[in-house]
Kinemage of the C-alpha trace (Angstrom):
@kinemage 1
@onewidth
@group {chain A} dominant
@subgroup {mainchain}
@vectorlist {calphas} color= white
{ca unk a 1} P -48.041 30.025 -16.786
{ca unk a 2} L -49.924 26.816 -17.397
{ca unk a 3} L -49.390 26.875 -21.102
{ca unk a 4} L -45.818 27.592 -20.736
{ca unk a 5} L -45.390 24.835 -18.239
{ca unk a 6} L -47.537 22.473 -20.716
{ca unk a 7} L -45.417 23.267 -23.618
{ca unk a 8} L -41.831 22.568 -22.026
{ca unk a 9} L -43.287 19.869 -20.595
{ca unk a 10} L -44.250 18.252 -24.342
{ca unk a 11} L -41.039 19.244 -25.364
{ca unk a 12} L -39.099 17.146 -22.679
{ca unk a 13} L -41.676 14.428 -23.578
{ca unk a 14} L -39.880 13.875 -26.866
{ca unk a 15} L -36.271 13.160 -25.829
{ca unk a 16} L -37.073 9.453 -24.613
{ca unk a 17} L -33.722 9.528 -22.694
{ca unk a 18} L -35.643 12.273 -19.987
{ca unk a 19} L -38.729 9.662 -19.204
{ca unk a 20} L -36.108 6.963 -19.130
{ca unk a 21} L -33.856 9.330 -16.920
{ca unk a 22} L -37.046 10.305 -14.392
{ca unk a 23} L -37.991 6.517 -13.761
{ca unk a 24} L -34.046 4.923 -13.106
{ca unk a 25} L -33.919 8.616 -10.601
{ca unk a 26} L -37.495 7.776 -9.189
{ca unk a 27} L -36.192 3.925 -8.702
{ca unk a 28} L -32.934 5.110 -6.886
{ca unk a 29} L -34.333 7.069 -4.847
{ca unk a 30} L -37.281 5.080 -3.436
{ca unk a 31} L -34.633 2.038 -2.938
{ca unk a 32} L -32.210 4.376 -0.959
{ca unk a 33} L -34.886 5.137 1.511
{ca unk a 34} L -36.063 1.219 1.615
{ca unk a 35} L -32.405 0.138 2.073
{ca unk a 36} L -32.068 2.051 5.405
{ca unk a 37} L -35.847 1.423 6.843
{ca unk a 38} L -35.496 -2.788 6.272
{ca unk a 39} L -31.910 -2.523 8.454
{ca unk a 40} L -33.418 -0.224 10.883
{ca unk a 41} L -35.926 -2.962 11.669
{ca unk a 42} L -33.536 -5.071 12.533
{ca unk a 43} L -31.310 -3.118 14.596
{ca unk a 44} L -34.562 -2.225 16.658
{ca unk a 45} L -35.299 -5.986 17.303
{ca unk a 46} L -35.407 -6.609 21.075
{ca unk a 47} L -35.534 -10.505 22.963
{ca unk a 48} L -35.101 -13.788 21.705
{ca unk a 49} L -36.416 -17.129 22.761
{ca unk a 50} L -34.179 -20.297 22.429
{ca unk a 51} L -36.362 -23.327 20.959
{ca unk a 52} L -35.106 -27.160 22.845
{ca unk a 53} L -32.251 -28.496 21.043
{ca unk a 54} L -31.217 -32.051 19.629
{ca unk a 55} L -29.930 -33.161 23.122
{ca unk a 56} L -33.547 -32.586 24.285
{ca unk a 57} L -34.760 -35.668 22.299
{ca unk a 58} L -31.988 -37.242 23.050
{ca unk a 59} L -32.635 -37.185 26.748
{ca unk a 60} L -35.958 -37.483 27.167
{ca unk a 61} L -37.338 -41.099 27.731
{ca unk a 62} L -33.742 -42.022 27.326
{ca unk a 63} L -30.454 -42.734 29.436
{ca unk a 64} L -28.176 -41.930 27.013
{ca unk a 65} L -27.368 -38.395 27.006
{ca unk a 66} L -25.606 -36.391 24.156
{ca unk a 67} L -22.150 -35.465 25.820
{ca unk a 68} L -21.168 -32.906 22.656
{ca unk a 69} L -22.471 -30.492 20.399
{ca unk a 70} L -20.250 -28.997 17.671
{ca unk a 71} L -21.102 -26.139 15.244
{ca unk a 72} L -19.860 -26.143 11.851
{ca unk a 73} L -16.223 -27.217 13.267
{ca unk a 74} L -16.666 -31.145 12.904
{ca unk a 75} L -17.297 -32.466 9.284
{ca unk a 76} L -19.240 -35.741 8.914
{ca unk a 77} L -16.784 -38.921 8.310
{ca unk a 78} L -18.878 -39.796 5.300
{ca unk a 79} L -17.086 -41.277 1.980
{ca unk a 80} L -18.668 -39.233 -0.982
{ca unk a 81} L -19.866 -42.418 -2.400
{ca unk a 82} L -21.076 -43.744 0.829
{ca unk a 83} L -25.196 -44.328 0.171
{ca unk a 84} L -27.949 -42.183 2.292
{ca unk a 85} L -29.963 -44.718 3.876
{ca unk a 86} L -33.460 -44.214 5.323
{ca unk a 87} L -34.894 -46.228 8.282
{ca unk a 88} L -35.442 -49.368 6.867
{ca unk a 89} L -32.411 -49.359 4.991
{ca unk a 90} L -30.723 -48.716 7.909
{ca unk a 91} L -31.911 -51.297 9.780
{ca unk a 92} L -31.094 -53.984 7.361
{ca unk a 93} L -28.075 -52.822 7.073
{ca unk a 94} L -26.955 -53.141 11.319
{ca unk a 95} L -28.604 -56.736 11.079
{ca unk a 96} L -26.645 -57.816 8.066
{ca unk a 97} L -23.438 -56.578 10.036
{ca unk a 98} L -24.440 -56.920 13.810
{ca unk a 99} L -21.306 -54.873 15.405
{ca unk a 100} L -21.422 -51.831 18.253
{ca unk a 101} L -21.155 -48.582 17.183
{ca unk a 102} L -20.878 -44.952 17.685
{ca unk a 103} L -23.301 -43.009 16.936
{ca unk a 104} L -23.601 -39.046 15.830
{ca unk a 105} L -27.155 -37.235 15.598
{ca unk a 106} L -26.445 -34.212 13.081
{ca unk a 107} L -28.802 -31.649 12.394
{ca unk a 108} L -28.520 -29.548 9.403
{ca unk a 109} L -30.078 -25.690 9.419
{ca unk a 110} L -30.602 -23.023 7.310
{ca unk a 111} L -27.475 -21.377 9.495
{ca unk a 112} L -25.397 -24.045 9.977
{ca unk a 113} L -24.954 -27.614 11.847
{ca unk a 114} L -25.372 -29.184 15.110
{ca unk a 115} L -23.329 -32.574 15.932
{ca unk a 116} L -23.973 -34.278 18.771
{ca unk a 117} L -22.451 -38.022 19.651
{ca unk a 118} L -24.051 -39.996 22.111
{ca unk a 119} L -21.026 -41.754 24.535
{ca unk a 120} L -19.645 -45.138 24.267
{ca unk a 121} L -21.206 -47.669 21.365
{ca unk a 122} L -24.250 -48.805 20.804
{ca unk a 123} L -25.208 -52.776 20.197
{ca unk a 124} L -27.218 -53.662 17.523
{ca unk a 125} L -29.944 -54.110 19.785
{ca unk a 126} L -29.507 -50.024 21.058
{ca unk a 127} L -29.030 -48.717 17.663
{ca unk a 128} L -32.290 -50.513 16.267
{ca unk a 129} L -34.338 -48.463 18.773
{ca unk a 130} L -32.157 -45.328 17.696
{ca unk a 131} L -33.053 -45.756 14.404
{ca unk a 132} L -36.478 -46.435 15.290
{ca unk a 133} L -36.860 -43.636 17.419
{ca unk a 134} L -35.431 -41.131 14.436
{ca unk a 135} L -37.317 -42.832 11.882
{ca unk a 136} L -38.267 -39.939 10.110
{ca unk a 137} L -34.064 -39.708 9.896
{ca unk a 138} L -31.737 -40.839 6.941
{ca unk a 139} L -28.501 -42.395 8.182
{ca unk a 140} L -25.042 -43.579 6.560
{ca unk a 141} L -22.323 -45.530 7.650
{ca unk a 142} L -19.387 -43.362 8.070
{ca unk a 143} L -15.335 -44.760 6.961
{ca unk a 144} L -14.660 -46.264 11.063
{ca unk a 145} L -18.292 -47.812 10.788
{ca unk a 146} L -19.887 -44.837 12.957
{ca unk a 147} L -23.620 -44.647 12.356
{ca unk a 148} L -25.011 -41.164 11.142
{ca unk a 149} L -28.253 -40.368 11.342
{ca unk a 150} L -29.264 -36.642 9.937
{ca unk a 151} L -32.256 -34.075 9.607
{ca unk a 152} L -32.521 -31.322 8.009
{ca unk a 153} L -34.945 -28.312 9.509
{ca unk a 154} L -35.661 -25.269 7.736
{ca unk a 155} L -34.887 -22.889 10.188
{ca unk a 156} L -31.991 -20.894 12.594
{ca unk a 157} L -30.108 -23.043 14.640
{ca unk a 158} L -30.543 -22.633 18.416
{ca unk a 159} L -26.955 -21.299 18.438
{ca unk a 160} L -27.658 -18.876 15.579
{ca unk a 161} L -31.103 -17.624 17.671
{ca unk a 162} L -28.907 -17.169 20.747
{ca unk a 163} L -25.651 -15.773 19.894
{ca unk a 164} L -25.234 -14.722 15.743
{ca unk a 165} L -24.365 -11.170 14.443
{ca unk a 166} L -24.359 -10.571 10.582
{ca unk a 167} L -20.790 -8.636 9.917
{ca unk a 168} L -17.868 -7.982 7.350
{ca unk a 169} L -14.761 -10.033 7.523
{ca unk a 170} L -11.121 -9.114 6.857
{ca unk a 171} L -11.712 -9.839 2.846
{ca unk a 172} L -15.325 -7.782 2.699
{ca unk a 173} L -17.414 -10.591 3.007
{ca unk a 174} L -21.349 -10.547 4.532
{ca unk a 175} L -20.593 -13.472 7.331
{ca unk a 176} L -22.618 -14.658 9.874
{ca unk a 177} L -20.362 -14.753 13.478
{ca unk a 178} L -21.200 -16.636 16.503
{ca unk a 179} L -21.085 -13.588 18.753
{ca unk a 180} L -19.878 -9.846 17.166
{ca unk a 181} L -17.881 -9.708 14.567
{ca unk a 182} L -14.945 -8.422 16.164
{ca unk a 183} L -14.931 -12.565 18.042
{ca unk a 184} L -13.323 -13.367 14.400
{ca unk a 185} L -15.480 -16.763 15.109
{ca unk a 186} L -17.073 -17.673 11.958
{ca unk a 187} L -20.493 -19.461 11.605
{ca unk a 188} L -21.034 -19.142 7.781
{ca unk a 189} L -19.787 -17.080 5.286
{ca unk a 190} L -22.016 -15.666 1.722
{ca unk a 191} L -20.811 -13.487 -0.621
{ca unk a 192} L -18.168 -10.903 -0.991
{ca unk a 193} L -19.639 -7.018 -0.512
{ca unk a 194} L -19.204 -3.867 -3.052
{ca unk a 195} L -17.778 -1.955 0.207
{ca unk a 196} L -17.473 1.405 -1.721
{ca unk a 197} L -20.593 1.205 -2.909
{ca unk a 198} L -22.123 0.115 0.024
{ca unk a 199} L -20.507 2.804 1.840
{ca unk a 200} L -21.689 6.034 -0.002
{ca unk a 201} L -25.069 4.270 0.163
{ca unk a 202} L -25.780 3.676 3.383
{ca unk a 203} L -26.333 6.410 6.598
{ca unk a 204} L -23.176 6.313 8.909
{ca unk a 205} L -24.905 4.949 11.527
{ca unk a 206} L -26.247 1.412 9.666
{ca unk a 207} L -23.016 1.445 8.091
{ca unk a 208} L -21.719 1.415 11.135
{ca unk a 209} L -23.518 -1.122 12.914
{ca unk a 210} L -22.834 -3.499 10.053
{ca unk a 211} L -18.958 -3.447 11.422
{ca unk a 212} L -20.026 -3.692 15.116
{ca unk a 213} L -22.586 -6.635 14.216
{ca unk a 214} L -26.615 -6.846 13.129
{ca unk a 215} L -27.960 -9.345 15.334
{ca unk a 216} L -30.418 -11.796 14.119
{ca unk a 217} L -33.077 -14.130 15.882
{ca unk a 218} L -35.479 -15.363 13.530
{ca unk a 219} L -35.682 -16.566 9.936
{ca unk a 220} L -37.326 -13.053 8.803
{ca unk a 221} L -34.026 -11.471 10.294
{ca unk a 222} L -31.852 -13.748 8.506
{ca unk a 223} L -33.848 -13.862 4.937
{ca unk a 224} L -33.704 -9.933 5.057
{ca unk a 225} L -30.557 -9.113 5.718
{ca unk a 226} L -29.707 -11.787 3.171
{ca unk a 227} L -31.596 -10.084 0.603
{ca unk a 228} L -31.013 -6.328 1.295
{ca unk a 229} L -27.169 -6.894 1.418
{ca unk a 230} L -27.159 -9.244 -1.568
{ca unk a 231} L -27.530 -5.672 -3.435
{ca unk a 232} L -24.328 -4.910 -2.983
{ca unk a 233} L -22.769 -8.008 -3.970
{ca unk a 234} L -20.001 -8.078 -6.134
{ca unk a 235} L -21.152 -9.632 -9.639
{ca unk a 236} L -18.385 -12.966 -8.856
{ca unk a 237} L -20.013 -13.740 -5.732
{ca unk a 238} L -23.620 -13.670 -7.115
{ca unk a 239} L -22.735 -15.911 -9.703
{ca unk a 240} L -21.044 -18.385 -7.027
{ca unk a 241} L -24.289 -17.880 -5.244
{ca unk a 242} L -26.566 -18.549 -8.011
{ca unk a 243} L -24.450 -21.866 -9.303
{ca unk a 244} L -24.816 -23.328 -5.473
């Protein structure tokens, strides 16, 4: 039985396109099983802790409060041309024109952006211990004179920890939605989806969920579901995607 076994078995060893067959079969399968497990995680995540926000700096030490706080619905007045400016720049900049001011704090995340705009203006004298207090800030001058000053932080928004669901929209697209998907309230939006593909890949159930919403809380949440959806991206959007 050995020998017979042994003999077929050289036999198939000859046609290359059997070895090459066995590993792409041996690949499929251990990436179906992975597919399934990595979403499963997250579905199975349980609380969530929301970090302080902007406003927090804002208010502390300080009496001027942030009165708003906008999410990806209120685009920064700045000309493309218009120069970032760091601290000292900045500075120069309000003493060589000494006029009051409004002034936005903007925070820009991984997930999206967080405007806030503190009431009333600012004199010269207020928005030199603004920009002193956000020195680690850059700043620009937006087109009715409104001082910016931005950061950047490499994580979730506070919003995005609290409230986001990963989904499909209308046109197929992996979007990120401030509450479930079925809220139609958009936070960010990737890359469209191979939804046929995706389908007769996927169990029922994760399939499923992906519809009803895969909540995410953390940076590991987001980076994963990035990644294990971005297999079933259509070729269009990964080239968008890569070009960005």
């Amino acid at each position: 039985m050995k020998k017979q076994l042994w003999r077929r078995w050289r036999r198939w060893k000859k046609a290359p396109w059997v070895g090459a067959a066995c590993i792409v079969l041996t690949v499929l399968a251990w990436r179906g099983m992975q597919v399934p497990e990595e979403i499963s995680l997250l579905l199975n995540h349980t609380a969530w802790t929301l970090p302080g926000t902007i406003s927090d700096k804002v208010e502390s030490g300080s009496s001027l409060p942030a009165v708003a706080a906008v999410y990806n619905d209120m685009e920064a007045d700045r000309e493309p041309e218009a120069a970032i400016l760091d601290s000292q720049e900045l500075l120069k900049a309000v003493n060589g024109e000494p006029v009051s001011r409004t002034v936005h704090l903007k925070t820009v995340y991984v997930s999206g952006e967080e405007v806030q705009t503190l009431p009333g203006k600012r004199t010269p004298a207020q928005l030199k211990l603004l920009i002193a207090r956000y020195a680690g800030w850059s700043g620009w001058f937006g087109r009715e004179g409104d001082l910016w000053l931005e950061q950047r932080v490499e994580d979730l928004s506070p919003l995005t920890k609290k409230e986001a669901y990963f989904g499909v929209d209308e046109q197929g697209n992996l979007t990120l939605f401030k509450g479930r998907p079925e809220s139609e309230k958009v936070m960010k939006t990737f890359f469209q989806l191979d939804m046929g593909s995706m389908k007769s890949s996927l169990p029922a159930d994760i399939w499923e969920q992906l519809h009803q919403g895969i909540r995410v809380q953390d940076m590991e949440e987001y980076n994963s579901v990035l990644s294990t959806f971005s297999d079933y991206a259509r070729d269009s959007a990964e080239q968008v995607m890569q070009a960005e």
